[in-house]
C-alpha positions in Angstrom: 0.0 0.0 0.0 2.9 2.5 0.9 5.0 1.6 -2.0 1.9 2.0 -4.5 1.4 5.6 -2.5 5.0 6.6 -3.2 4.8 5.7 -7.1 1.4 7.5 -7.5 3.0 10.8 -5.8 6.2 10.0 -8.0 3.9 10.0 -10.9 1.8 12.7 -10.1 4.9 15.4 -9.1 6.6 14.5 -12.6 3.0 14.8 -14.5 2.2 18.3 -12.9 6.3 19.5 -13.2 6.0 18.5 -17.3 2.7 20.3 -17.7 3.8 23.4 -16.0 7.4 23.5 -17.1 5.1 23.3 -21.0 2.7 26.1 -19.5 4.9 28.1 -18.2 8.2 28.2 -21.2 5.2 28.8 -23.8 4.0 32.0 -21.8 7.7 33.0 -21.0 7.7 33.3 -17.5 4.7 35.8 -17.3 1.8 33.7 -15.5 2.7 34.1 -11.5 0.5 31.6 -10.3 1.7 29.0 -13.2 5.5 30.1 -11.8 5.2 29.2 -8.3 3.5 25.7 -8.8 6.2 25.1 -11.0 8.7 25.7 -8.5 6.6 24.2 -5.6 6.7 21.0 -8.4 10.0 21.4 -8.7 10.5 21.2 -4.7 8.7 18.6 -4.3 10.3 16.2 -7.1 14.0 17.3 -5.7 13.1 16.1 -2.5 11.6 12.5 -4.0 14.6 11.8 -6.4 16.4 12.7 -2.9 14.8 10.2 -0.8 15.5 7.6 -4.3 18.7 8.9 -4.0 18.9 7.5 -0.1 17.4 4.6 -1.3 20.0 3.1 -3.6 22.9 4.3 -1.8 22.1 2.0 1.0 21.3 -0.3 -1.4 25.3 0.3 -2.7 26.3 -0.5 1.1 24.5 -3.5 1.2 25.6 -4.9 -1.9 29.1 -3.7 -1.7 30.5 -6.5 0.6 29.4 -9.5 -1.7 32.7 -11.6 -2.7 32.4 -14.2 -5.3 34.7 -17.4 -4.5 37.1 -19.4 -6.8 35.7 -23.1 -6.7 37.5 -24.7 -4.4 38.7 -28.2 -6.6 42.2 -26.9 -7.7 42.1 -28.8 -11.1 44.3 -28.6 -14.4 41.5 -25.5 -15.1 42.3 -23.3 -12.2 44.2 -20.5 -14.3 41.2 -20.3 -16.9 38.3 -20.2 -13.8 40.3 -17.2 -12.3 40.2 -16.0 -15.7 36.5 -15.9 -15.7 35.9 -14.9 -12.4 35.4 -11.4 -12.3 33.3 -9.5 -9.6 30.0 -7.8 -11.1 30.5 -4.1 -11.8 27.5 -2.1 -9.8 25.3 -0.3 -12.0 23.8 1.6 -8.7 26.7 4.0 -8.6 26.2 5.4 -11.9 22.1 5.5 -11.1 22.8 7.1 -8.1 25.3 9.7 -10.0 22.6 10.5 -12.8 20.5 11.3 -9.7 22.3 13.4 -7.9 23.1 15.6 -11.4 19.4 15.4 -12.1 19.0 17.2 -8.4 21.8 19.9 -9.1 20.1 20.5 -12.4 17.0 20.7 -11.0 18.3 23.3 -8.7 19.6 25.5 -10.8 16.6 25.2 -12.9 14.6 26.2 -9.9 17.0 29.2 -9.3 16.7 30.4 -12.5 12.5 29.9 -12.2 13.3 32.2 -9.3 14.7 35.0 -11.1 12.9 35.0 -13.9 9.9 34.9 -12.0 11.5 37.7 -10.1 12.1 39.9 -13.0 8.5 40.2 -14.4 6.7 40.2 -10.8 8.9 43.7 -10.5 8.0 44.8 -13.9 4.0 44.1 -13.4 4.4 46.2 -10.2 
């Protein structure tokens, strides 16, 4: 029930962030209200790719201790199995790079939401 409740919010921040982000770059920055729910969007889905961000790096600490053992008969093979044994490379570390890039970006998008925003709230004034 929780996970289903945490995919549904994922789902819906990203749906409302996309439409807003569309509303928003076609009116050039000039609809307040369409502004601040994009940034409020924009909040909110830095803070979930954060807490999926928490989630696989533990996920990297767990996994991170696994050892895969040469078989233990010491036949005429042994050079070629050592060969062949190679430990699995862990694809987590580059998910949990793309995330963290994908929340700096989203940062700096957000600043620049800010100023923008900024600049034409002072101008209607």
């Amino acid at each position: 029930m929780i996970a289903n409740f945490h995919f549904i919010l994922l789902l819906g921040v990203m749906v409302v962030f996309g439409i807003y982000l569309i509303r928003t770059l076609r009116r050039n920055f000039k609809n307040l209200t369409a502004n601040l729910i994009l940034m409020i969007s924009t909040i909110l889905l830095i803070i979930i790719i954060n807490g999926i961000s928490t989630i696989v790096e533990n996920f990297i600490q767990q996994t991170s201790g696994w050892t895969i053992y040469p078989p233990l008969s010491a036949g005429e093979g042994m050079e070629q199995v050592e060969q062949e044994i190679k430990p699995k490379e862990n694809n987590f570390g580059i998910l949990s790079s793309v995330l963290f890039y994908t929340q700096i970006l989203l940062l700096i998008f957000l600043a620049y939401c800010g100023f923008r925003t900024g600049l034409n709230y002072k101008r209607t004034e």
